[in-house]
C-alpha positions in Angstrom: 10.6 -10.9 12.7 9.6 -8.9 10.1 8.6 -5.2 11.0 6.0 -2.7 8.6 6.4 0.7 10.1 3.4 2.9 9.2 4.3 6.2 8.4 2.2 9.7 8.0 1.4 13.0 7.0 0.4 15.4 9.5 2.9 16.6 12.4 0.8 17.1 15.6 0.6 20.8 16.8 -1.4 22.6 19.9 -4.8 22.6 18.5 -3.8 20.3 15.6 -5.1 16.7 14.5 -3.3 14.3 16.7 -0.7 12.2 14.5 -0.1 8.3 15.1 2.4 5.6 13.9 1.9 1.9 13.7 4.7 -0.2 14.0 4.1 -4.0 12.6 5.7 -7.3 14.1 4.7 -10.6 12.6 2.6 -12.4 10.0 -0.3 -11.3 7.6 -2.7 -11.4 10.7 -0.6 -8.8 12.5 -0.2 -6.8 8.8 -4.3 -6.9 8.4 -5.1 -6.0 11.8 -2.8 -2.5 11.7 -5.0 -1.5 8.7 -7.6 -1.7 11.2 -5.8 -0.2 14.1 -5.1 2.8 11.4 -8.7 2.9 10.4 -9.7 3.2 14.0 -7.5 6.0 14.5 -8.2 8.0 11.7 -12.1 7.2 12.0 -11.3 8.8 15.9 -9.8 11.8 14.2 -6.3 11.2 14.3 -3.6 11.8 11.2 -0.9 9.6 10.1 2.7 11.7 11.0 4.8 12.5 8.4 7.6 10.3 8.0 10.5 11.8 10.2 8.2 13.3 12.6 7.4 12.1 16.1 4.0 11.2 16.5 1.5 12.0 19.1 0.6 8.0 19.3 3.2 5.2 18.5 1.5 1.6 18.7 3.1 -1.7 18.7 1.6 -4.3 16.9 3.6 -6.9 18.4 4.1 -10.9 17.2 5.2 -13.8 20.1 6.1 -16.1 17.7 10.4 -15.5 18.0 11.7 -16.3 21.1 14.0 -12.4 20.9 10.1 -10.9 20.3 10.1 -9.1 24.2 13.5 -8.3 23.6 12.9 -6.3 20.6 9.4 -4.3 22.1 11.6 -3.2 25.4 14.5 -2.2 23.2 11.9 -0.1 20.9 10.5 0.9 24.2 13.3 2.0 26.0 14.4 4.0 22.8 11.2 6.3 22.8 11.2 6.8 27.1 13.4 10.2 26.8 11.4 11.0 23.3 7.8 10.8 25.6 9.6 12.8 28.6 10.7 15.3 26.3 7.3 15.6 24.0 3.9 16.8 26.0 1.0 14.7 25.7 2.9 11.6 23.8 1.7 8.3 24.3 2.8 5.0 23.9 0.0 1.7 23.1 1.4 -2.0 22.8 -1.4 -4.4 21.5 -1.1 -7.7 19.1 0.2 -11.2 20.4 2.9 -10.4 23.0 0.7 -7.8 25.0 -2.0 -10.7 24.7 0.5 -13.4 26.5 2.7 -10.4 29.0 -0.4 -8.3 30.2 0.5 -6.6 32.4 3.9 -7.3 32.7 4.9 -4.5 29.5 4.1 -1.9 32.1 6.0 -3.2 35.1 8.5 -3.7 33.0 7.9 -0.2 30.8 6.1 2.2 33.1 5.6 5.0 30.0 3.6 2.6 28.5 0.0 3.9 28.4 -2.2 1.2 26.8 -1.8 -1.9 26.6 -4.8 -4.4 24.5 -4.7 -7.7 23.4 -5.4 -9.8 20.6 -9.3 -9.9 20.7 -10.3 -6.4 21.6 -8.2 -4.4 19.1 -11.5 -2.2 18.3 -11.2 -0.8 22.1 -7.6 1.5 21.4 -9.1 4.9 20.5 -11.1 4.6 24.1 -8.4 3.1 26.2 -5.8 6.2 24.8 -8.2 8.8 25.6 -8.9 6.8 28.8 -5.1 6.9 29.6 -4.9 10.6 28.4 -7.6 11.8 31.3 -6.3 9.5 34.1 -3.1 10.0 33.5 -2.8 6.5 34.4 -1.9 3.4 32.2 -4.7 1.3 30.4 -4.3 -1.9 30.4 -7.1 -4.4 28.7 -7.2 -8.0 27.9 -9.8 -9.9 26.5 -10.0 -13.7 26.8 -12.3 -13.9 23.8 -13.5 -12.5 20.8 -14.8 -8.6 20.7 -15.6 -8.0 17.3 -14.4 -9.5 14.0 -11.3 -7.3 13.2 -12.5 -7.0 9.4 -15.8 -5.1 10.4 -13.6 -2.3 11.8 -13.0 0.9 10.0 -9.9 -0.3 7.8 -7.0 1.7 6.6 -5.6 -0.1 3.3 -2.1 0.3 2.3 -2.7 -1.2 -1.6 -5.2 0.6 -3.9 -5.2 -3.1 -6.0 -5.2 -6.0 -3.4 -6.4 -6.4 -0.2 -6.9 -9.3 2.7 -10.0 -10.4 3.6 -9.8 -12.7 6.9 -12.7 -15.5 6.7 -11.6 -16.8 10.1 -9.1 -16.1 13.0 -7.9 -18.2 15.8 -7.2 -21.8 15.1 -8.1 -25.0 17.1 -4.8 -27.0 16.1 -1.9 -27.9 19.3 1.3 -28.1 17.7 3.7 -28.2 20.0 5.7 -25.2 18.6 3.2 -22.4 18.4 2.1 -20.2 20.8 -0.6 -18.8 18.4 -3.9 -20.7 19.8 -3.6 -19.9 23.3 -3.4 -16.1 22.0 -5.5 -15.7 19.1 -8.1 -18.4 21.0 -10.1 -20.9 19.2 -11.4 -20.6 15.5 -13.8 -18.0 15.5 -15.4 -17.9 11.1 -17.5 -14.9 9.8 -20.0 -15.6 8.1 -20.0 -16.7 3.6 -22.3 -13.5 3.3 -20.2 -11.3 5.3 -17.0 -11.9 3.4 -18.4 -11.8 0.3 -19.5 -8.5 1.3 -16.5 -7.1 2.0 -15.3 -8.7 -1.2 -17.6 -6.9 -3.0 -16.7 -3.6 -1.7 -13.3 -4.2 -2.2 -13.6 -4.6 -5.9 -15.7 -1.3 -6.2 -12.6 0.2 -4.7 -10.7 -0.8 -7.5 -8.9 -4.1 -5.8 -8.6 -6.6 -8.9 -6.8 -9.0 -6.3 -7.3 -10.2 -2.6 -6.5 -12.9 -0.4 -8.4 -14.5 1.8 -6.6 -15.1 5.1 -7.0 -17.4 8.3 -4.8 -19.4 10.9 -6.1 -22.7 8.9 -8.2 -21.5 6.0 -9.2 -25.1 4.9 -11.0 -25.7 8.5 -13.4 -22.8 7.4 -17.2 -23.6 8.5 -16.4 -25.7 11.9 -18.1 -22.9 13.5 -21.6 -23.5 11.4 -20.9 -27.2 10.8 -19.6 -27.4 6.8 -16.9 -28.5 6.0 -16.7 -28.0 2.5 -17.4 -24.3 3.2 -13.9 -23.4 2.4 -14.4 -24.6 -1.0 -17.5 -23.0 -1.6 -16.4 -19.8 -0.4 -13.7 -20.3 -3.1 -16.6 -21.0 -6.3 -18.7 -17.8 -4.8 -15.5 -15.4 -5.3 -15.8 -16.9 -8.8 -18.9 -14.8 -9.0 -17.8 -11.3 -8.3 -17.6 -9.3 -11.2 -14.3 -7.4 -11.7 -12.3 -9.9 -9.2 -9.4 -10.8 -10.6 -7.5 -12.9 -8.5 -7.8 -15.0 -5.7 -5.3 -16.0 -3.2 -4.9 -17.5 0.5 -2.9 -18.6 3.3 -2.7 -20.8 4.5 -4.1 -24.3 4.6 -3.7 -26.9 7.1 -2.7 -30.3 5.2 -4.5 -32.8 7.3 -7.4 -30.9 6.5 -7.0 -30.4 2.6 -9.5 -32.1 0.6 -10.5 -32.6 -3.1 -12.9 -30.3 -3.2 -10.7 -27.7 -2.9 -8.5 -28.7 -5.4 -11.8 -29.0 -7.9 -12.4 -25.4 -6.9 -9.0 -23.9 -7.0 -8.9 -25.8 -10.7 -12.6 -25.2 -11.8 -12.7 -21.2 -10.4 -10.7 -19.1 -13.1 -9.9 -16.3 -10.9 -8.3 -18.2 -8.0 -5.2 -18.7 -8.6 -3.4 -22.1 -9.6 -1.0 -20.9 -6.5 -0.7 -22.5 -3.1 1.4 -21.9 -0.1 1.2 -25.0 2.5 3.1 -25.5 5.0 5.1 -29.4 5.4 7.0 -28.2 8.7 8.9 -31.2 8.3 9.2 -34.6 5.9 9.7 -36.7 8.8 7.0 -38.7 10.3 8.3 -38.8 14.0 9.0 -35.6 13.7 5.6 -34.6 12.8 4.6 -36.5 15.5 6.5 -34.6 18.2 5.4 -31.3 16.5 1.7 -32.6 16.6 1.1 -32.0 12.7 -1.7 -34.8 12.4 -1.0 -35.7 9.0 2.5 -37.4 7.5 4.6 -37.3 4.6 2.8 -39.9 2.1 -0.5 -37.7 2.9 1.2 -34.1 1.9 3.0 -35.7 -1.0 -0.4 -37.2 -1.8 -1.8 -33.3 -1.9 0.5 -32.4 -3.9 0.3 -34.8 -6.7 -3.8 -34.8 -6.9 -3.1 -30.6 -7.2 -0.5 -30.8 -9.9 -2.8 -33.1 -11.9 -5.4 -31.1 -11.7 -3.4 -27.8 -12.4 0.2 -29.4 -13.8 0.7 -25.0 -13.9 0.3 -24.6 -10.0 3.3 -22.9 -8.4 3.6 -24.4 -4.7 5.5 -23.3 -1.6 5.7 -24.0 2.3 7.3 -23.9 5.5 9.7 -25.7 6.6 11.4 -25.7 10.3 14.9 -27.2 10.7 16.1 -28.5 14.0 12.8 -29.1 16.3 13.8 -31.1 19.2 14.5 -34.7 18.6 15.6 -34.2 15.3 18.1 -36.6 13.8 20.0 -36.7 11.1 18.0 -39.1 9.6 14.8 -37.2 9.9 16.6 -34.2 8.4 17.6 -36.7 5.4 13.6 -37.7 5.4 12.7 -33.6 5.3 15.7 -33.3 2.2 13.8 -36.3 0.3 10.5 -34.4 0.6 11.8 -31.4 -0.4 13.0 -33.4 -3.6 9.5 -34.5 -3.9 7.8 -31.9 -3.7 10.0 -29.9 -6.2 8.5 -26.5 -4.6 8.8 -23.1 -6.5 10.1 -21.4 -2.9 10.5 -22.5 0.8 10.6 -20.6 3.7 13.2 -22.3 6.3 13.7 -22.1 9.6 15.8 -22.6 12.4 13.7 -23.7 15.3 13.8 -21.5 18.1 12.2 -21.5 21.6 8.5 -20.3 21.9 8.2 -19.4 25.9 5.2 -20.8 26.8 4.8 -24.3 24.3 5.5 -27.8 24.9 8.4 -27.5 22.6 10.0 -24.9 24.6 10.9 -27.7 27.3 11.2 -31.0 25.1 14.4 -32.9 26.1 17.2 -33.2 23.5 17.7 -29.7 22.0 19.6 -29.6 19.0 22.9 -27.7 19.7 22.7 -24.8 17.4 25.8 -25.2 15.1 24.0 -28.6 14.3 20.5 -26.4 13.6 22.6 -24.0 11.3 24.5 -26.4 9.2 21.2 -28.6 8.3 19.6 -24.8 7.9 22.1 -24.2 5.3 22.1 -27.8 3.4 18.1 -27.3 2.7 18.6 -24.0 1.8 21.1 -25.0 -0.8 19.1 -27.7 -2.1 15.7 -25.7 -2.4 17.8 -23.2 -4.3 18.7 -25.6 -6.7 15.1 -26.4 -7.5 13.4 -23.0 -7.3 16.5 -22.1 -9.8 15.6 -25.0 -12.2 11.5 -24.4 -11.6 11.7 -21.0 -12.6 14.0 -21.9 -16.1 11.2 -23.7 -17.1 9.4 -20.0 -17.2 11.4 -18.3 -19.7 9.8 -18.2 -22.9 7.1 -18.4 -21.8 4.0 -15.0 -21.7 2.9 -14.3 -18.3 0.3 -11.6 -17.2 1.9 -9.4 -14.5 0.0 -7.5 -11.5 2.2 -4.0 -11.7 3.0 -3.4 -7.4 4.7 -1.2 -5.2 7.7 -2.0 -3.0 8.2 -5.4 -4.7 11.0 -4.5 -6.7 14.0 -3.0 -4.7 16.1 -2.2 -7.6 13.8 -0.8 -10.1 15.0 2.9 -10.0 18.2 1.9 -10.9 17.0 -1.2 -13.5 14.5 1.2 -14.6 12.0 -1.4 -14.4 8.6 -2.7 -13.0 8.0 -5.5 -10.7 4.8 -7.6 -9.7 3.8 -10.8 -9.6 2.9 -13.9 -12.1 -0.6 -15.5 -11.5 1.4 -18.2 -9.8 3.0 -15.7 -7.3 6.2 -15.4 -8.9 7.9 -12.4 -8.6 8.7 -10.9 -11.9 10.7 -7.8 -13.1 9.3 -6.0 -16.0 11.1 -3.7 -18.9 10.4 -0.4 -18.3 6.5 0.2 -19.7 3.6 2.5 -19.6 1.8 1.1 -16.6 1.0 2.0 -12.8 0.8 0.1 -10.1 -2.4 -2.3 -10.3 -2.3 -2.5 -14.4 -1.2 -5.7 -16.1 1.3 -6.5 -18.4 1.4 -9.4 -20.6 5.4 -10.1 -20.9 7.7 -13.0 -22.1 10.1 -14.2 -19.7 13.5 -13.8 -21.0 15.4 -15.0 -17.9 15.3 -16.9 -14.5 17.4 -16.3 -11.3 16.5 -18.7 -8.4 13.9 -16.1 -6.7 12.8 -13.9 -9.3 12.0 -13.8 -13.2 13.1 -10.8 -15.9 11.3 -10.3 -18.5 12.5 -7.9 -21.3 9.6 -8.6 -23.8 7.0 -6.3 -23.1 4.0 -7.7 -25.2 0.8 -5.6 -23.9 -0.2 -2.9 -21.5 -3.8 -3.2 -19.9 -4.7 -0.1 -17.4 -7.3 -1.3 -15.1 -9.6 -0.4 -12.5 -7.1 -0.9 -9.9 -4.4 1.5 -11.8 -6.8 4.2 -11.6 -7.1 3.7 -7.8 -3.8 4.1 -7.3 -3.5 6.8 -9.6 -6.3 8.5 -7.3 -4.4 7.8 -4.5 -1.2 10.0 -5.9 -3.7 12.7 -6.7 -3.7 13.3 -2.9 -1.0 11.7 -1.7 -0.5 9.9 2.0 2.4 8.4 3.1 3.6 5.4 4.1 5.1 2.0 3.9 3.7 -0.5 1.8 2.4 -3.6 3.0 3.6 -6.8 1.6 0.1 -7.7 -0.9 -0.6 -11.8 0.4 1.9 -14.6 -0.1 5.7 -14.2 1.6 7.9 -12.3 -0.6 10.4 -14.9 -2.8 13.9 -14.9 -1.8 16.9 -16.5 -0.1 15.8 -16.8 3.3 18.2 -15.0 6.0 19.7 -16.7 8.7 17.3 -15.9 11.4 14.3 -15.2 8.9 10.9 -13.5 9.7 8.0 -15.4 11.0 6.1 -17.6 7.8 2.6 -16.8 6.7 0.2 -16.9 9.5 2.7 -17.3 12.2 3.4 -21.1 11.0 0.4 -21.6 13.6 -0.7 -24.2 10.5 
């Protein structure tokens, strides 16, 4: 599980701005819907704290997707229970996916917990604390549907050059793994104009780059009966002047179709990039998880993408030991993998969702048999990501400049960002600022990331003088991973996949 801790600037005082932290659990939903929990707070008066402080406000954006995620929210919990006896006026909010299926079970089982929201009513926090706060009682409120669409809520953005944009949330799929449809509800889409909207805003911000962002983005329009909207959608962010790039996550394969290819190859700002998830390259196995498509069809995708864009860069998800496996379905996934020939995969050991029919399918697969399988595919997808990205160097790539991306960049004294295809690339030290591009030669691959030494051009941007704004008066705080999964080796128990694999 991957946590984003949102860190501030003011400490709280008697008489003082209140100061909050959001802690993130989870996928891109989770990561999109704390820059609206921050949003709401500020827009209620309150001030990020200062990293080190103690806030006035800590709130848990929680994720239900691991079956550990209750055991790491009471252990974060029962961590700050002598902080709130000892600090006046602290308070304590849990919202996001596991507050959504416990209820009211957080504060039986944390009594210093003050609010409590779920999933669908995320707008309601500022209330329910100052609720809580003249009660003195805890808050708790669940919604069983929809409140308001979380992208018309007062946002707080963490990137000055890319952005999410969600076009629809919930998701009507049933595999038998995920957890996420009973909690984020059925698909619930906004509206073209409304995106576009925001779009537009975005880009007279200064974002050059965003990424649009749903459980299934591919099933866009069920809700107003097109189902080429997705598409569309895609050709109209073709349109907006200054828009750079285009991104999302993540589509559902059974419902991929050719128009979306002619759109992603057609529309010059969406990228030739695409993250879809294959969950496994067994048939029976896809059949136990409820993925209603099989193999020939996703290799099918693939193919009609590549010949249409022979540049695109794909990924997925793959999960490694669902119940039933065999080895012979593993050796089915390994020959799909070898298919498929994907720049990066994002592998998983199944794990136990409470609460899905996977959770209490017969024949479990013991876990040193989950682990060694884990590490073959891991090994092999190395192998290919390694020889994919050889066939980069040499060649000149234009480079979004980011923050956070590269770790090792003090000490390399170079800049990191990403390839139009999503690659992750590290840059010879050059006069740019995060949201510029450089146009660069790659002069070496590694299996998750590129180097290029060849600095060729600097362009400063929109988006560079956004973020150069920002450091004029600075806030801080984490930064927010900017769409796609970050490349690298995957760890052994790895953080949840791009919209919590619910596709």
């Amino acid at each position: 599980m991957t946590a984003t801790t949102h860190t501030a600037t003011t400490q709280g005082a008697e008489g003082a701005a209140r100061t909050y932290e959001v802690r993130t659990y989870g996928c891109q939903m989770n990561v999109h819907d704390s820059e609206r929990l921050s949003g709401l707070l500020e827009d209620a008066g309150y001030v990020r704290a200062a990293e080190g402080d103690t806030p006035d406000v800590v709130v848990f954006n929680t994720c239900a997707v691991r079956e550990n995620a209750d055991n790491r929210l009471y252990g974060n919990l029962g961590h700050l229970r002598p902080i709130k006896t000892a600090r006046k006026g602290m308070q304590i909010a849990v919202g996001g996916c596991l507050a959504q299926k416990d209820q009211g079970e957080i504060v039986r089982k944390a009594p210093w917990v003050d609010v409590v929201f779920g999933t669908h009513n995320i707008g309601s926090l500022p209330v329910l604390l100052e609720r809580a706060r003249i009660a003195e009682e805890a808050q708790v409120e669940i919604k069983e549907s929809l409140e308001t669409f979380p992208s018309t809520l007062p946002s707080r953005r963490e990137s000055a050059y890319a952005a999410w944009v969600a076009i629809s949330v919930g998701c009507n799929n049933t595999c038998t793994f995920c957890i996420v449809p009973s909690l984020r509800g059925k698909e619930k889409d906004r509206r073209p104009g409304d995106i576009l909207g925001e779009v537009r805003t975005l880009v007279d911000q200064g974002v050059l780059e965003i990424t649009l962002l749903g459980q299934n983005v591919n099933t866009y329009g069920v809700e107003f009966g097109d189902r080429l909207a997705f598409g569309k959608l895609l050709r109209a962010c073709g349109d907006v002047e200054g828009l750079e790039r285009v991104r999302f996550t993540s589509p559902h394969p059974a419902a991929f179709t050719d128009d979306v290819i002619a759109a992603m190859a057609e529309t010059p700002n969406v990228m030739h990039q695409l993250h879809m998830p294959l969950q496994s390259g067994s048939d029976r196995v896809l059949k136990a998880m409820r993925r209603s498509y099989r193999s020939e069809r996703y290799l099918g995708i693939i193919e009609r993408v590549r010949a249409a864009m022979p540049d695109a860069a794909i990924s997925t998800d793959i999960i490694v030991g669902f119940p039933g496996e065999t080895e012979e379905d593993f050796q089915q996934t390994l020959d799909v993998v070898r298919q498929s020939r994907f720049a990066n995969a994002f592998t998983f050991q199944y794990s136990i969702r409470p609460g899905t029919p996977a959770a209490t399918m017969e024949d479990q697969v013991p876990k040193a048999v989950v682990q060694e399988r884990y590490e073959r595919l891991v090994a092999l997808q190395e192998e290919i990501s390694w020889e994919e990205n050889k066939k980069q160097v040499g060649r000149t790539l234009e480079v979004l400049v980011a923050e956070g991306e590269g770790r090792k960049d003090d000490a390399t004294r170079r800049l990191s960002g990403r390839a139009a295809d999503n690659r992750l690339v590290h840059v010879a030290a050059a006069d740019a600022r995060p949201g510029d591009m450089v146009t660069v030669e790659v002069t070496y691959a590694a299996p998750h990331h590129l180097v290029a030494d060849k600095v060729l051009s600097v362009r400063r941007t929109r988006a560079g003088d956004a973020w150069e704004a920002r450091q004029a008066a600075p806030q801080r705080g984490s930064a927010v991973n900017l769409g796609m999964p970050a490349i690298g080796r995957p760890a052994p128990m790895p953080a949840e996949p791009s919209a919590c694999s619910a596709v």
